[in-house]
Phi, psi and omega in degrees: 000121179239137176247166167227101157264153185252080210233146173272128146300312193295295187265033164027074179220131152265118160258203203228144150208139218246114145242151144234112174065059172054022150232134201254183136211186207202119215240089166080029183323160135311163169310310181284156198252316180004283197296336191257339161285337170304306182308312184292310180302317192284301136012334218021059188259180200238097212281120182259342173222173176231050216279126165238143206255343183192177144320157197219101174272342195252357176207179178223127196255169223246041184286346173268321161334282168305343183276320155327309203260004180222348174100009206256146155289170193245120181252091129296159192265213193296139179095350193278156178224139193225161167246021204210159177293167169164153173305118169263118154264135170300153165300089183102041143284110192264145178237151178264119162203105167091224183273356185249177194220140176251103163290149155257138208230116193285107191255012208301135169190283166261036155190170183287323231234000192286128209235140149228190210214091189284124162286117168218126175340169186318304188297349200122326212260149196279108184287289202204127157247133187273061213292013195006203176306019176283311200186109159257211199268117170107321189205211210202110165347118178268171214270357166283357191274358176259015182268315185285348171256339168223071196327319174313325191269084177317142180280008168247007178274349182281322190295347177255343163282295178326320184285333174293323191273335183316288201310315169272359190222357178235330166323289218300318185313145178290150192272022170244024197260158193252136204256104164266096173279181164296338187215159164252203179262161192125304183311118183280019160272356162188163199272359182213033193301131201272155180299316160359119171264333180208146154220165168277168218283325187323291188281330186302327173279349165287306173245013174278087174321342184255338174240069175293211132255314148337298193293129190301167177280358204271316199288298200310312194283346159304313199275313177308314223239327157307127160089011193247128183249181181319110172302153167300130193318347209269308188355261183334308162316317178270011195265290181295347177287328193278341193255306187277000185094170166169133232250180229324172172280315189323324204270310185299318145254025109331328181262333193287331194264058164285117179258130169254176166269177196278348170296316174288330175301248177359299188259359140325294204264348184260343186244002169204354152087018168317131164296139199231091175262106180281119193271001199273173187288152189343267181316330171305306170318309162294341203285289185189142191220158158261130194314118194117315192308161140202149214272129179232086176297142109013292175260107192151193185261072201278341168292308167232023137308306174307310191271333168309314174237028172237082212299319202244126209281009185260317186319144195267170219183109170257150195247141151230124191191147179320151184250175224072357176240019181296349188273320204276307197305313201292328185288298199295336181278304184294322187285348179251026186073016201248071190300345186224094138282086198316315189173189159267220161209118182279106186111346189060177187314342195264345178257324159341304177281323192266346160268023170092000188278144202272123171260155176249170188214157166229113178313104171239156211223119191319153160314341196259307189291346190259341187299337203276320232243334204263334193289329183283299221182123185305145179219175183270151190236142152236178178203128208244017166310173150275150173344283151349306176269323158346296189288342175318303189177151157155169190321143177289174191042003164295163159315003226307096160246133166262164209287333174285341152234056200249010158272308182265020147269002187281354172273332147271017161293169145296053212304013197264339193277154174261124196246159175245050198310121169236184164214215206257316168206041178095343186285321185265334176266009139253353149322306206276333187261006158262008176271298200312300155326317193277339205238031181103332204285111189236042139271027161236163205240121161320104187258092191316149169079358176046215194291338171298334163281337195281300168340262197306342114353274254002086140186042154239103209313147127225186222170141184231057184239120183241023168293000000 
């Protein structure tokens, strides 16, 4: 019997793939199907299912792809409804692979449909559970994200189905069997997820706050449910792509890896109103841009920033990116639905210039330099953090938008005013000062190294006083 995770960093997601005696399965794959055939091949094994542990809102997985390319069925558990075949398995159904065998233990909380998958050995003995957003290391799937596909499922009626499957179906399991979640920390599917990727069940009932034995069902849908902000605009979409289909990735980066020149480029973008999404790292990105662009790096958590703040997953898409990475930036686009990529600019930021066409810059400025400039004469500061880390600590008299709500906060600037933008270290304030840039404001100034240069400076007030 062999496990495997498979874990993405940009979407902190584990999938899984299970094989015995050359038969596999594959637990909540990615889009791209590549890594679980490769796998299966080196094996020569043949992936006979496909478990999806729920609708998947923070990505859109790649269970119809594989399943097209190996036959394998596609499982879900009791309640889901699709527009494509697949199994609905019952609750306490075993499916047989290879010499072990996978129960399904019907988990609903946080989505109705929500399944995890108990693994067990040649013998019998109970191995692995396979938890998707049911229960992670530390913490618990939050119960809000099925209220936008179904307004009844209230987060606290979900949140009280959730503490019934903790208690029946996961509690009673022995404490040494080991817990795979779906997500790790980084994940907007819950609120405090631990770095961890797997522990036993054991320590998870010793340090986990949602399976205390103490805690009440009243106290649990309190805790669950307190403290939860808003998901990202993409969620409710990708929900729906994972239920209704979509199409193949093969076909999507095929039309994404188009290389233009900078004239096809240009008038590419000028005839369908393509977003001209720059991938490169911060300071490069300031350094000179073509005017209009905006900037998402590449190296961060570039999937759901990209779905976060590209409200419409139809929007066409031009690429400028390091080269050698245009496959990567289109993959990577395509796991949060952002399917249509027109092409690159072939040659980069650098064939741009050299066909004589204008670039643009935003001026950034050291921790040191703004201390000098805050000594002369008040100025305006944002700090483009979350809410949380705001309160956490920042310059005294910022500003707080944070970057995730920066379409409906964007009326109270001042295009006429000069702003001073930081984040936590340059990544996010310059997402936030080039959507700003696209949209006029063209007085801000960057704070390299964001607040953590600032911290470390001292020789800047801050302060966690946030009325």
């Amino acid at each position: 019997m062999l496990i495997e995770q498979i874990y993405t960093g940009c979407l902190a997601q584990g999938a899984y793939y299970i094989e015995s005696n050359r038969e596999a399965v594959v637990i909540d794959p990615l889009r791209e199907t590549t890594p679980y055939l490769q796998r299966a091949a080196r094996s020569g094994a043949r992936i006979k299912y496909i478990l999806e542990t729920h609708f998947h809102a923070d990505f859109v997985s790649g269970h119809l792809d594989l399943s097209k390319k190996t036959g394998a069925t596609i499982v879900y558990g009791p309640q889901a409804q699709a527009s494509f075949e697949f199994k609905t398995a019952v609750d306490g159904e075993e499916l047989q692979v290879g010499h072990c065998t996978i129960k399904v233990l019907h988990t609903p909380g946080h989505t109705m449909e929500s399944t995890c998958y108990l693994l067990k050995d040649e013998k019998g003995h109970d191995r692995a559970l396979f938890t998707g957003d049911t229960l992670f290391i530390g913490d618990v799937g939050r119960p809000d994200l099925a209220q936008k596909i179904d307004a009844t499922l209230t987060p606290e009626k979900l949140a009280g189905y959730l503490y019934d499957s903790l208690q029946n179906k996961i509690m009673p399991l022995r404490d040494d069997i080991l817990i795979y979640p779906g997500h790790g920390a980084g994940s907007a599917c819950g609120k405090h997820l631990s770095e961890q990727r797997y522990d036993s069940l054991g320590n998870q009932k010793r340090h986990n706050y949602a399976l205390k034995k103490e805690l009440s069902k009243e106290d649990f849908i309190t805790a669950v449910t307190r403290g939860l902000t808003p998901p990202p605009g993409y969620f409710p979409m990708n929900v729906m792509m994972n239920k209704q289909g979509y199409e193949s990735l093969d076909k999507v980066l095929d039309r994404g890896q188009k290389a233009m020149t900078p004239e096809d480029f240009e008038a590419v973008a000028n005839k369908t109103g393509a977003l001209v999404l720059d991938t490169r790292e911060a300071p490069s990105f300031a350094e000179e841009f073509i005017p209009n662009s905006i900037n998402i790096g590449i190296d961060g958590n570039f999937a759901p920033w990209a779905g976060a703040l590209i409200p419409d997953l139809n929007q066409p898409i031009l690429v400028v990116s390091q080269k050698g990475r245009e496959e990567e930036v289109i993959t990577r686009l395509a796991r949060v639905g952002l399917d249509h990529s027109l092409g690159y600019l072939d040659g980069g930021i650098e064939a741009w210039k050299a066909s004589g066409r204008p670039t643009a810059k935003i001026t950034s400025i050291s921790a040191k330099e703004l201390a000098v400039i805050m000594s002369i004469a008040p100025i305006h500061i944002l700090d483009v953090r979350k809410a949380s880390e705001f309160a956490e600590g920042h310059v005294l008299n910022a500003i707080n938008i944070p970057l995730d709500h920066i379409n409906e906060n964007m009326h109270r600037l001042d295009k006429d005013k000069t702003y001073y933008v930081y984040c936590a270290g340059g990544y996010r304030s310059m997402m936030f000062n080039s959507i700003l840039r696209a949209r006029g404001f063209n007085h801000l100034i960057d704070i390299h190294g964001g607040y953590k240069a600032i911290r470390d400076a001292e020789e800047i007030s801050i302060t966690n006083y946030t009325a």
